[in-house]
C-alpha positions as CSV (number, residue, x, y, z in Angstrom):
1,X,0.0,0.0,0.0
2,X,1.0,3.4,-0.6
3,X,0.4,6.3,1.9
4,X,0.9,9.9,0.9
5,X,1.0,11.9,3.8
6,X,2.0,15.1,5.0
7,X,5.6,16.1,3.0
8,X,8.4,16.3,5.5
9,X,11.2,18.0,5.0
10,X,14.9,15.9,4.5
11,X,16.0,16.9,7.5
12,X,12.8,15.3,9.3
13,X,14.1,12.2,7.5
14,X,17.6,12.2,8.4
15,X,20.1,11.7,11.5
16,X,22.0,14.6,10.9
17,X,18.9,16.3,11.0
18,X,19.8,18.5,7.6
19,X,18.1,18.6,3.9
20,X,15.4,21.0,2.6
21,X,11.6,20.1,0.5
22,X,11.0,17.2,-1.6
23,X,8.9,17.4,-4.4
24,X,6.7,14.3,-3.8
25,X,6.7,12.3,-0.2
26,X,5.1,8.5,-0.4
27,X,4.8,5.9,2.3
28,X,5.3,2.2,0.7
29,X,4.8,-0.6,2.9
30,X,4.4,-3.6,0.8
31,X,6.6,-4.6,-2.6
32,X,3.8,-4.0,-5.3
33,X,3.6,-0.4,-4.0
34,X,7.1,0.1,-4.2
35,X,7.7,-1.4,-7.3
36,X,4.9,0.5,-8.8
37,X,6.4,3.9,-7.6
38,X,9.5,3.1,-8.9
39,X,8.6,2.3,-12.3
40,X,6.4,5.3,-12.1
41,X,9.2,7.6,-11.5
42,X,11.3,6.9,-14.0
43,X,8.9,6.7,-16.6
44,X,7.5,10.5,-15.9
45,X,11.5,11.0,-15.9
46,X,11.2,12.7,-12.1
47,X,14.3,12.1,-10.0
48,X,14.1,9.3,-7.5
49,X,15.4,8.7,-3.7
50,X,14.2,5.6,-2.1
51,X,14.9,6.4,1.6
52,X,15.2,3.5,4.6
53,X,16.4,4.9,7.6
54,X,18.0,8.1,6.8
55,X,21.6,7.2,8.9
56,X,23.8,7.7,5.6
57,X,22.8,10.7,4.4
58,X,23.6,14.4,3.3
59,X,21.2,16.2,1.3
60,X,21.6,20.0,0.1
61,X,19.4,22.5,2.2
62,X,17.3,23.4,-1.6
63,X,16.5,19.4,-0.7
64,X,15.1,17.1,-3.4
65,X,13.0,18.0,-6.4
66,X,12.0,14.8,-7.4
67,X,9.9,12.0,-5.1
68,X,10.9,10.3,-1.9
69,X,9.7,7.1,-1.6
70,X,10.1,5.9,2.1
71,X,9.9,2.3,2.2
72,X,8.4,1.4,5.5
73,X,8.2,-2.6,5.1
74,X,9.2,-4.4,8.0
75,X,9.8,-8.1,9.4
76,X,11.8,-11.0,9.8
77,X,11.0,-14.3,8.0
78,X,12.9,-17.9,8.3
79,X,12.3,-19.8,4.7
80,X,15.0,-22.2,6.5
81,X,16.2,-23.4,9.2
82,X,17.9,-26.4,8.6
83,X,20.5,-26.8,11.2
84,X,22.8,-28.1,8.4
85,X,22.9,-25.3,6.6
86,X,22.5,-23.1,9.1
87,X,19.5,-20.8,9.8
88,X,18.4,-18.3,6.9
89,X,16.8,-15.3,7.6
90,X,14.9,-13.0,4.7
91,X,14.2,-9.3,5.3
92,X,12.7,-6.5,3.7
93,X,14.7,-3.5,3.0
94,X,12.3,-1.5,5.4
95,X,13.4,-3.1,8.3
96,X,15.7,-1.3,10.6
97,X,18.9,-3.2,10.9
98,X,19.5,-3.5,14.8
99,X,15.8,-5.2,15.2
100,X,17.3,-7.5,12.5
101,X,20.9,-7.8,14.8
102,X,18.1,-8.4,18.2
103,X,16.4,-10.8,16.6
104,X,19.4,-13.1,15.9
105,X,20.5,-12.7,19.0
106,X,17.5,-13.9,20.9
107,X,17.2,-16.7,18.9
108,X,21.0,-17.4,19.2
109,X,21.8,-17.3,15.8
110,X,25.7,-16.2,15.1
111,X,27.0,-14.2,12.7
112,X,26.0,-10.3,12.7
113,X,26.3,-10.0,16.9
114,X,28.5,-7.6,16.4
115,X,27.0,-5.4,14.1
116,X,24.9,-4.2,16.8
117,X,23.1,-0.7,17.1
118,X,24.0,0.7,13.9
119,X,21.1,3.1,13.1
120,X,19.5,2.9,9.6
121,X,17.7,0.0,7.2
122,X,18.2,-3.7,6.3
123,X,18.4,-2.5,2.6
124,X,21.1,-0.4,3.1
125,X,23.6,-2.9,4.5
126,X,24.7,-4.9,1.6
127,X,25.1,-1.6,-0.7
128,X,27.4,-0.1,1.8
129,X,28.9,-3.8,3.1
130,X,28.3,-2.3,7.0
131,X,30.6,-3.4,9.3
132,X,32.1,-3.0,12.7
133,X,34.3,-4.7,15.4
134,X,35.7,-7.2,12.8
135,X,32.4,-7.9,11.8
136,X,30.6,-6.9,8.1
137,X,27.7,-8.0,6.3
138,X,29.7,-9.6,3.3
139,X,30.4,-12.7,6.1
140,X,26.6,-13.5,6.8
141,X,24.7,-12.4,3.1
142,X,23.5,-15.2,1.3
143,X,21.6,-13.4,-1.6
144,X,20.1,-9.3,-2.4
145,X,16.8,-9.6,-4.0
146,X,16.9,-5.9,-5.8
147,X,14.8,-4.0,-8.7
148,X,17.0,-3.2,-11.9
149,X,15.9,-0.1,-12.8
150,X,18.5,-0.9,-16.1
151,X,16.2,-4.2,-17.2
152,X,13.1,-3.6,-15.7
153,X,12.9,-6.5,-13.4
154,X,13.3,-7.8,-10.3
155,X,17.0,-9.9,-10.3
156,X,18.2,-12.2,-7.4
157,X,21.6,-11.8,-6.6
158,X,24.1,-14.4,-5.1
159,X,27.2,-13.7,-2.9
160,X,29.5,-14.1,-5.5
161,X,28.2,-11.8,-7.9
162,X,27.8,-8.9,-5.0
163,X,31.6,-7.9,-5.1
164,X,31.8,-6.8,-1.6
165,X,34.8,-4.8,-0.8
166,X,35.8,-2.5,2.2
167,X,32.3,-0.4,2.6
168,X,31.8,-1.2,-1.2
169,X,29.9,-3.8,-3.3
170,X,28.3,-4.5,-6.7
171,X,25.5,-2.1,-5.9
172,X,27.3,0.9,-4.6
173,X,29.4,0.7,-7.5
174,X,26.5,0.7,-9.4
175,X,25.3,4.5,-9.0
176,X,25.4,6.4,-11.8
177,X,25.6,10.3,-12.7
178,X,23.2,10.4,-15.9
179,X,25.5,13.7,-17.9
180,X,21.9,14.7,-18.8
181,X,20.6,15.2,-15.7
182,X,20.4,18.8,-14.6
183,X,21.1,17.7,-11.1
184,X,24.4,15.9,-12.2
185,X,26.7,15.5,-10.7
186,X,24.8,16.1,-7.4
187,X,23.0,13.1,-7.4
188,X,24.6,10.1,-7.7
189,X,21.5,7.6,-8.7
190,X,21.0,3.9,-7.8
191,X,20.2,1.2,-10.6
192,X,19.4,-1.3,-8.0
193,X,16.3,-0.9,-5.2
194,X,16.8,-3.1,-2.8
195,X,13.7,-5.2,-2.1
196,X,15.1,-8.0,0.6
197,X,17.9,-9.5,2.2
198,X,18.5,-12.9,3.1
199,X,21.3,-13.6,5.7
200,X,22.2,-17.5,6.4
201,X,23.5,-17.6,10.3
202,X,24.9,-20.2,12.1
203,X,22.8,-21.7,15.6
204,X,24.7,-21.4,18.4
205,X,25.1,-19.6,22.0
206,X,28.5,-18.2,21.9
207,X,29.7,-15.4,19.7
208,X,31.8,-15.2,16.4
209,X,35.4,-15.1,17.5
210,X,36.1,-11.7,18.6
211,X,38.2,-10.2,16.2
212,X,38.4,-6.5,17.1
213,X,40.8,-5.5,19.9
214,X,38.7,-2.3,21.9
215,X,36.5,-5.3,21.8
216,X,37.7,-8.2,23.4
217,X,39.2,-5.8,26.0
218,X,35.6,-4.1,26.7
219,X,34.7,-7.9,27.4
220,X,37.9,-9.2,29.5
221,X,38.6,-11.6,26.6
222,X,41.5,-12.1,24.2
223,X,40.8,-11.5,20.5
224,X,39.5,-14.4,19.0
225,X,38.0,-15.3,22.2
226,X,33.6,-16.1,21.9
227,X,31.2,-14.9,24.5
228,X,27.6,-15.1,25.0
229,X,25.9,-13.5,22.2
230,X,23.8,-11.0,24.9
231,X,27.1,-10.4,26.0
232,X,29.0,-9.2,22.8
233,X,25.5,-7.4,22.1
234,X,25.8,-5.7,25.2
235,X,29.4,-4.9,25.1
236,X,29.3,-3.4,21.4
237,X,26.3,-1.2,22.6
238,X,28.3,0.1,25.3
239,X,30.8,0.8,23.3
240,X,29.1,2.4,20.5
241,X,27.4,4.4,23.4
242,X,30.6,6.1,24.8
243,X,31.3,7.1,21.0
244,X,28.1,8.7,20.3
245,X,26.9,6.2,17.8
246,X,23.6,5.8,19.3
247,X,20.9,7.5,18.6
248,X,19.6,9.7,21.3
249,X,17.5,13.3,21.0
250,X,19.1,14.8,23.8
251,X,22.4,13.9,22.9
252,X,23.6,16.3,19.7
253,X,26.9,13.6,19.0
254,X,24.6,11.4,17.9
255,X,23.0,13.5,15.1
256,X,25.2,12.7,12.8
257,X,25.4,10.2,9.9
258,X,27.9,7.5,11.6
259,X,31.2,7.9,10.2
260,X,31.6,10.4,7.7
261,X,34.6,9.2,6.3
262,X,35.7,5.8,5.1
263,X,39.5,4.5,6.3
264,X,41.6,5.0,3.6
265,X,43.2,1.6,1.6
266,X,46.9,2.9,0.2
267,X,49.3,0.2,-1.4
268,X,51.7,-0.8,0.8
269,X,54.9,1.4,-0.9
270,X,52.4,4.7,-0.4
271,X,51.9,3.5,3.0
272,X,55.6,3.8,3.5
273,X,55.1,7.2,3.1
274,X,53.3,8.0,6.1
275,X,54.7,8.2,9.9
276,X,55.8,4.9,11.4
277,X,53.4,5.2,14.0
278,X,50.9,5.7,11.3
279,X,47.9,2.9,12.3
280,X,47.5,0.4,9.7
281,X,45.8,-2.9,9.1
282,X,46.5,-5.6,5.7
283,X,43.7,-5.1,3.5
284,X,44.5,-8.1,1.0
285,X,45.9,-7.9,-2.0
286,X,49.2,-6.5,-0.2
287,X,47.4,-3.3,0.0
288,X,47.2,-1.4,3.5
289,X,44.2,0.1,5.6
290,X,44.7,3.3,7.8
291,X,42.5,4.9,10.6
292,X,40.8,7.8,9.2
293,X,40.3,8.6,12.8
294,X,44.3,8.7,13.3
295,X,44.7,10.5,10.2
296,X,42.1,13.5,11.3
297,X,43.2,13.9,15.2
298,X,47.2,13.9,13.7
299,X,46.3,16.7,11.2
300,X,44.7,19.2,14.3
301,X,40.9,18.2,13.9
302,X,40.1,17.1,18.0
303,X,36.9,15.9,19.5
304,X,34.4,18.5,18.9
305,X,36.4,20.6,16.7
306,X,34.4,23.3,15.6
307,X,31.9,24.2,18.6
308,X,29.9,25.5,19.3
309,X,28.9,24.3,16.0
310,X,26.3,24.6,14.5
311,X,28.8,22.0,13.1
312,X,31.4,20.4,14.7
313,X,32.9,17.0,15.2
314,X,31.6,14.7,17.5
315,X,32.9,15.1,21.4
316,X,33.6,12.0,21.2
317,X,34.7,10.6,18.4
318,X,36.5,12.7,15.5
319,X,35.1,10.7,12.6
320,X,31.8,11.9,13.2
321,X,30.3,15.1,12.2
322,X,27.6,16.6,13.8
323,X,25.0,19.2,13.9
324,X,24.7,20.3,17.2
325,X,21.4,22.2,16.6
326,X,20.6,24.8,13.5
327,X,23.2,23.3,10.8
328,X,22.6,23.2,7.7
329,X,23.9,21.1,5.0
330,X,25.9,23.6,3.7
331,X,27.8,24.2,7.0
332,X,28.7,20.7,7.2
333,X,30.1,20.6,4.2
334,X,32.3,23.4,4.5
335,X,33.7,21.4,8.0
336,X,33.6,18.2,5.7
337,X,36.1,20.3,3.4
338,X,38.0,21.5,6.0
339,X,38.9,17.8,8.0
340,X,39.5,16.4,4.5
341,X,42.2,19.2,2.9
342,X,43.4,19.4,6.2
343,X,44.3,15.5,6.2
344,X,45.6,15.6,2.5
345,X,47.9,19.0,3.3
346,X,49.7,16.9,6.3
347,X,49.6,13.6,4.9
348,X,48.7,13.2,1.0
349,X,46.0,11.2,1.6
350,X,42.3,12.2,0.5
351,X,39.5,11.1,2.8
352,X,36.3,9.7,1.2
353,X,33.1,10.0,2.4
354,X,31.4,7.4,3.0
355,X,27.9,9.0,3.2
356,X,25.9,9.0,0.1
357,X,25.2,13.0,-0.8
358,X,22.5,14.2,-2.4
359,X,22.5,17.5,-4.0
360,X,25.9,18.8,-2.5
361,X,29.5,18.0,-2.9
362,X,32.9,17.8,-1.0
């Protein structure tokens, strides 16, 4: 069914609380009505946003001239749970993710424990491969079930043919800036909607083995150590907690949009380039991963540079940025600009972001 209601503004929609008008604002909570308003935007031509959860997003302060369609489908469904395979799980899009991570835990399922309270949709996890504490989605997806806007039709897709990668895959890489667009290159547009995700998770009581230092010492554990999966669930809300990664009203580091940027991956000889105390991790294929985080504190960007705001980094954790009440998008942009050319003056290294941007650019 689709609902039209009253049009909210982006930044009603968002975390970081930022965004101007939309043209057209519909409510979708079943897959015929999304489908339909998919195919019915691109064949009138208007630009498209197909909005989940709003976590991963900056959009301009004109806002979107095109329709939002806010896919509200929720619910967690077990086509099989053969204990030989392990326990599959299908999902619509809708769905926020941590009812998804809950869910698995409480019916001690292992495999995405520690992807616990990250804000934002089930559908937007395998397009950005989301991942913390040593934990990503790439590890627990069995298959994407997606519209291709390309073919007209709805396409199944495997794990092999997702091409996950460090915050990437197959369907990020898949956005495309049409050069006839008028808002090109400002909006970067998805071929594929995601319609459902089907995870396949392993039965058992204790964790994954913990693979992420601040981790196991949060637990008392040694890495690679399992615990409880309440416990790990606990300890990764804790810890996300402390860093202003939970969503919470009356706390302004949290409206932000997670980490803005994405670590930087370098070849090993340009890694060489950097100090020796430089923080970095093997990210296969001999190529090297470095902390963002590092990277922005080293260059003079501090927790909560930039207050009193109305944008600033997060007091508590320097990858975040924030609007601690009245930013627009435009002013976090200009701090965006800032942390990045800062990084790339001292080091040589250009930050990404790893939110998707609509209408604006670093």
């Amino acid at each position: 069914m689709t609902t039209s209601t009253e049009t909210p503004t982006l930044a009603q929609l968002t975390t970081l609380r930022v965004g101007g008008p939309v043209g057209r604002y519909v409510e979708t909570s079943d897959e015929a009505s999304l489908l339909a308003e998919v195919r019915a935007a691109d064949a009138a031509g208007e630009p498209l946003l197909v909005l989940g959860g709003g976590s991963n997003l900056l959009v301009s302060d004109e806002g979107f001239d095109g329709v939002v369609v806010h896919d509200v489908r929720t619910g967690v469904q077990t086509p099989d749970a053969s204990a030989c395979a392990g326990t599959t799980l299908t999902v619509p899009a809708g769905t926020p993710w941590d009812d998804v991570v809950l869910h698995a835990v409480e019916e001690h399922l292992v495999g995405i424990e520690a992807l616990s309270g990250i804000p934002g949709s089930t559908g937007a996890t395998p397009v950005q491969n989301v991942g913390a504490y040593g934990q990503d989605v790439a590890q627990s997806i069995a298959t994407v079930r997606a519209w291709d806007r390309g073919r007209g039709r709805v396409r199944t897709f495997p794990l092999a043919e997702l091409g996950f990668g460090y915050r990437t895959s197959m369907l990020k890489r898949s956005m495309r800036v049409d050069p006839a667009d008028e808002l090109s290159p400002w909006f970067p547009t998805p071929r594929y909607v995601v319609l459902d995700v089907t995870f396949q998770l392993r039965p058992g009581d204790l964790s994954a083995p913990i693979a992420y230092g601040e981790l196991a010492a949060a637990l008392d554990v040694a890495v690679g150590d399992r615990v409880p999966l309440a416990d790990l669930r606990t300890a990764v809300l804790g810890l996300r907690a402390g860093k202003g990664m939970l969503l919470d009203p009356d706390d302004p580091d949290t409206s932000s949009a997670g980490s803005f940027f994405t670590n930087p991956v370098l070849s090993r000889s340009d890694a060489t380039l950097l100090p020796e105390d430089a923080p970095r991790y093997p990210s296969g294929d001999g190529d090297v991963k470095l902390s963002a985080a590092w990277l922005i504190e080293q260059a003079g960007f501090g927790k909560g540079f930039g207050l009193p705001g109305p944008a600033a980094l997060s007091t508590k954790h320097t990858l975040a940025l924030t609007n601690r009440g009245g930013s627009t998008a435009s002013d976090l942009v200009a701090l965006a600009r800032e942390v990045r050319d800062g990084v790339r003056e001292r080091f040589g290294v250009t930050l990404e972001p790893e939110p998707v941007l609509v209408g604006v650019a670093l």
